[in-house]
N, C-alpha and C positions, 0 to 999 in steps of 0.2 A: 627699581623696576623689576616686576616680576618676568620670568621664564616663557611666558604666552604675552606677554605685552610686545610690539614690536617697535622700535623707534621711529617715528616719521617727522624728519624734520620741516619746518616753518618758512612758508613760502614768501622769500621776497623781491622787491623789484630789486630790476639792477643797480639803482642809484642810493640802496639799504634802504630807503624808508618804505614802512606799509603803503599797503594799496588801502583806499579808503573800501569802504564793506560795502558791496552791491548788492540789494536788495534782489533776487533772480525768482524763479517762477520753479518750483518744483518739477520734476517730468509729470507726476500726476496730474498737476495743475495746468498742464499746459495741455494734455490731452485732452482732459474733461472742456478745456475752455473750447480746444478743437473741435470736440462732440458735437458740444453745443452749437458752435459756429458752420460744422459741415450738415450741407441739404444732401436731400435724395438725388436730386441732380448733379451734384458736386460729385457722389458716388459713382454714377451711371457714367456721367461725362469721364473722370477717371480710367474706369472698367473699358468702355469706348476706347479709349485711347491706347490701353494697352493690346487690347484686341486689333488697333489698328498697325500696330508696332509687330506686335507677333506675324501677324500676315505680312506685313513689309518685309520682315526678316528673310521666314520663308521664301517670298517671292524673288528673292535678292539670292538667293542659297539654291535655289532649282535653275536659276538666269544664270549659271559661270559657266563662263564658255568653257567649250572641250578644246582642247588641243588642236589643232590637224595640220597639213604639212610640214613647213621646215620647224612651226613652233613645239613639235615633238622631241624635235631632236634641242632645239637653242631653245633659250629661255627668255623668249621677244620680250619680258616686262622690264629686262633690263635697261631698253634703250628707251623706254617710258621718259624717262629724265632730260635727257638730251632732243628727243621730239619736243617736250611739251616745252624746253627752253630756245628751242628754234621758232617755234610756233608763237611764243610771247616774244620775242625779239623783232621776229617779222611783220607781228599787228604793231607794236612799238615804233619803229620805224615806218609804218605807212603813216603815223600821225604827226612826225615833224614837218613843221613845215620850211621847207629850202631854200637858204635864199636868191635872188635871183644871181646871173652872171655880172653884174653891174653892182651890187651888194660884196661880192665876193670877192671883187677886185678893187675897190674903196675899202673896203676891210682887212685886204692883203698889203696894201700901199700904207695903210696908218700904221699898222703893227711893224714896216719895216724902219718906215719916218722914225720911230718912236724907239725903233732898239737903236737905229743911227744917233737919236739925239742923247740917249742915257746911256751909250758907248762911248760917246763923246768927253758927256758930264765927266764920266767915273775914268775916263782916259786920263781928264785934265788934273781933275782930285790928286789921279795917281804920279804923276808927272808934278806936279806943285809938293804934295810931300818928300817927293825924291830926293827934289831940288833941298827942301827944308833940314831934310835928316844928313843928306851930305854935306852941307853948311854947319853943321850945329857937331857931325864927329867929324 
């Protein structure tokens, strides 16, 4: 290897074998095919569009509000965060819907039934092993 030759090693997959050769479209080729395929309309509509963005910008950039009162002194974007998460928590909760008081006391009563009965189970488990392990050392 001569002095101006530079080394560039041979690209492959991770798992070492070649990637098979994909036939791809040159950039020339793909513009000309673009040429061909874009109308005068396709242009304008474009240009339109950018023209409509440009003005949005601007119009977005002359609309910041000024400062005035105490946001002169504090920097109100801070609490941005904490308003717009009280505000989704608040629409959030107007949409559950609650169950009644006759709901909430059948469903207070089963949960308690139900820790009594598997306090029980696991009471009795514990008490029979006990029994077993102090019979057996």
């Amino acid at each position: 290897m001569s002095t101006n030759e530079t080394y560039t090693p041979k690209r492959r997959s991770s798992s070492g074998k070649r990637r098979p050769a994909v036939a791809t479209q040159t950039a020339a080729e793909e513009t000309v095919q673009q040429a061909s395929t874009t109308t005068e309309a396709d242009v304008i509509e474009v240009v339109d569009r950018n023209a409509t963005r440009a003005a949005e910008r601007k119009a977005a950039k002359a609309q910041k509000e000024k400062k005035t009162g105490i946001s002169k002194v504090v920097d109100t974007k801070r609490f941005d965060g904490v308003q717009r998460f009280y505000n989704d928590t608040m629409s959030e909760i107007r949409k559950v819907i609650w169950p009644t008081r006759e709901q909430t006391i059948n469903l207070t009563l089963l949960v308690i039934a139900l820790a009594v009965v598997v306090g029980t189970i696991l009471g009795g488990l514990d008490w029979t092993m006990l029994r077993i392990f102090e019979a057996i050392g």
